[in-house]
N, C-alpha and C positions, 0 to 999 in steps of 0.2 A: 453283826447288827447293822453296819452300815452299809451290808452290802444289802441287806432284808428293807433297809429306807431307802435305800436307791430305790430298788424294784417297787417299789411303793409310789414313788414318786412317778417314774416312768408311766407306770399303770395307771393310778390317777387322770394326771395328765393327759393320755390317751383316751381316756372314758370321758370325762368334762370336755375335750377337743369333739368326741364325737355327739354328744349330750347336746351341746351347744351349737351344733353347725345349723345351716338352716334348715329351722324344720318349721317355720312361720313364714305367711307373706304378710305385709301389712302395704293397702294401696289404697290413694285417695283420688277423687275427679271433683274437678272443680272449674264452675263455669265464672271466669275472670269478669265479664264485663271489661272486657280490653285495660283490664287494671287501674278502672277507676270503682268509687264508692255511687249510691245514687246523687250523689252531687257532682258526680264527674272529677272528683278531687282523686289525685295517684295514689295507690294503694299497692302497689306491686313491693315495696319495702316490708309492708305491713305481712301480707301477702310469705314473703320468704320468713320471714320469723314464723310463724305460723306453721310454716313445712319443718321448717328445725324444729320446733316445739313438740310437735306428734311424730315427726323423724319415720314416714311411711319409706318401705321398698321403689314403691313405682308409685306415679304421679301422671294421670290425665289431666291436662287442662284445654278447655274449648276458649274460645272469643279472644286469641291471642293477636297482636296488633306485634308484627316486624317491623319497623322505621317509618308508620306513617305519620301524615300530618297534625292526625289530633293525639298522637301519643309524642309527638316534638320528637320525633324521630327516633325512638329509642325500641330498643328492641328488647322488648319486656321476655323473652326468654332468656337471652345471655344473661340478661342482668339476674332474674330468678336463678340460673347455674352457677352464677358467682355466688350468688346471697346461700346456696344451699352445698353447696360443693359438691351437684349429682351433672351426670351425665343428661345432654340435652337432645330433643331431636323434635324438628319443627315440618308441619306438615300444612303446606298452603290451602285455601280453600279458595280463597280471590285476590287478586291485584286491589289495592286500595289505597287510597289517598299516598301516592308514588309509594308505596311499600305490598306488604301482602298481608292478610287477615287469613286465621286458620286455627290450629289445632296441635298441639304437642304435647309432649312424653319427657317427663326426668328422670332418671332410673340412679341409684346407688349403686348400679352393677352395668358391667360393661355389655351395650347396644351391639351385637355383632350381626346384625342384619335387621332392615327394616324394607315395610312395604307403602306406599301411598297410595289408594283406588280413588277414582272417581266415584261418585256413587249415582245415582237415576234421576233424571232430572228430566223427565217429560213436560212440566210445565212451566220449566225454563223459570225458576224462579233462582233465586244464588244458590250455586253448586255447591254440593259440600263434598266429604272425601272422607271414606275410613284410611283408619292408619293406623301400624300394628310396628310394634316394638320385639325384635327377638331380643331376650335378655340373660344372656348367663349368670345364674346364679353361686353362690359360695358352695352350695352341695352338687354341684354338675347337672343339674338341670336347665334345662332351657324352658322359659315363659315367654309364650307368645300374648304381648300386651297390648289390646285395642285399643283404639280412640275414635268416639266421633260425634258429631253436635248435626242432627239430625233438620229436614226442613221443620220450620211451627207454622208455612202459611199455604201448604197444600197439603195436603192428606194424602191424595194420590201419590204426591213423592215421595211423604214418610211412610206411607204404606209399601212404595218397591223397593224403598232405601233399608229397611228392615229384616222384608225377605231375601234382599241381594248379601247384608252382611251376613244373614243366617245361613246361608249357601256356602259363602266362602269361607265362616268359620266352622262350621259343624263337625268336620271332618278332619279336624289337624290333626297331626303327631302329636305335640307338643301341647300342655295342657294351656287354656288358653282364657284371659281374663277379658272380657270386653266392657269399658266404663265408658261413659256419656251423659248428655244431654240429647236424650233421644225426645224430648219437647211433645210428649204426649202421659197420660199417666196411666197408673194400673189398670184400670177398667178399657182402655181402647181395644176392641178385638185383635187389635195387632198384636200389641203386645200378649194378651192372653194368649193366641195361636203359640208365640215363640217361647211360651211355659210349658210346653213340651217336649221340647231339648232343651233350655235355659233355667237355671234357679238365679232369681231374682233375692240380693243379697238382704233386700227391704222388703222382703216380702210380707212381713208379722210389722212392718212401722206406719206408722198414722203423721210423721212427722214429716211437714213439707219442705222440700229444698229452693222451691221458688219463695223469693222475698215478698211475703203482703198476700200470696194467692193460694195458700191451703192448698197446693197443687205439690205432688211429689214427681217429680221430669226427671232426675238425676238418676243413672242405675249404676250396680255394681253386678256383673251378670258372668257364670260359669256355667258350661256344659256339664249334666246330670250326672253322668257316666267319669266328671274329671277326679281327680286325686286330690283336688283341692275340696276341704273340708272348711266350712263355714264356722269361725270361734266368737266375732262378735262384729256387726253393725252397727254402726254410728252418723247421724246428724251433727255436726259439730256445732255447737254453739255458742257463737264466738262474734265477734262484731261485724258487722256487715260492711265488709270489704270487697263486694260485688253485690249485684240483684239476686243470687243465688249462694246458698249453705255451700259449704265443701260435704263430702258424706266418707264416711272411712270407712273399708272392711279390712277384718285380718282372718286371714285363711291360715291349716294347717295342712303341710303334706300327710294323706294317709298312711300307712304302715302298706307294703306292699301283702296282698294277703300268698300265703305260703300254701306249696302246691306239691305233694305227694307223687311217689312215682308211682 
């Protein structure tokens, strides 16, 4: 009998190990306002409770301020990597006020390669910059995890900054999440065009992510053809600790489908 509970045990244990690995992604984008509230009051503390609270996989954040002068010099990503204990990775978009202003990625799982692009700036307005996280996950997968905070003061930009990131990611290996503030909303022909390779994770939501403006800018976007399956979207509704909502989706790996000889 106790050799009939061992093997019980053993098995068990091997079935819940496997039961349990990951087979959910849970990811949030969230556009900081350089981690103040609309009063310009620090919010970055507020901010990392907030990520422990919903405890997502991966984390996009836009309007991030490195050591400049109106954030007193502090470098609201480290601090956010302390506050949350994930892995950080910061991607410039400009030089400002003696520090740099941009874009980054927290991941619970280890960053084993990343990318920074420029993105198209024909009218020479501030440059922005996709930025892609490779991230090993607990099941041996690799996600390729996007970032990017799109232009809001030319069209022509946000319209090649668009089709230049749909170029580059369309075609990965690696199934691939792209979140942002891409600063235009559902109805712009842009984005409509890029719902032909893209599902838009808000696409059924009426709920705005811009503060005061009934506008929804914030996306959560995967390729049609990806393994990642769609289980629930979310506006979080929670205190205004930037000019814009955080928004969360949580994906599931599909089941690989089985193939006869």
């Amino acid at each position: 009998m106790r050799t009939i509970g061992l093997f019980l045990a053993v098995f068990l244990s091997g079935f819940f190990r496997e039961t349990t690995a990951q087979s959910t992604l849970t990811v949030l984008t969230y556009n900081i306002h350089h981690g103040t509230n609309e009063k310009e009051h620090n919010t970055i503390v507020q901010i990392g409770r907030l990520i422990r609270e919903y405890n997502p996989d991966l984390i996009a954040l836009q309007e991030v301020d490195s050591v400049t002068t109106r954030s007193r010099k502090a470098d609201h990503l480290s601090q956010l990597a302390r506050l949350t204990s994930m892995h950080p990775l910061f991607a410039k978009s400009i030089d400002f006020q003696g520090g740099k202003y941009g874009i980054a990625v927290l991941s619970k799982y280890p960053i084993i390669a990343s990318q920074r692009m420029e993105l198209p700036n024909p009218d020479k307005t501030e440059q922005r910059v996709l930025q892609c996280a490779y991230v090993e996950l607990p099941n041996e997968k690799t996600i390729r995890f996007c970032n990017s905070h799109l232009d809001h003061q030319s069209p022509l930009n946000r319209s090649l900054q668009l089709a230049f990131i749909n170029t580059v990611l369309e075609n990965s290996i690696q199934p691939v999440v792209w979140c942002g503030d891409l600063n235009t909303d559902p109805d712009d022909p842009e984005i409509e065009k890029l719902m032909g390779r893209w599902v838009d994770a808000g696409k059924d939501s009426r709920t705005p992510t811009l503060v005061g403006s009934g506008a929804r800018i914030d996306y959560i976007l995967t390729l049609k053809q990806s393994e990642l399956q769609l289980v629930r979207y979310r506006v979080l509704n929670v205190p205004k600790y930037s000019d814009h909502l955080p928004v969360l989706a949580t994906y599931r790996f599909r089941k690989p489908k089985k193939t006869g000889r």
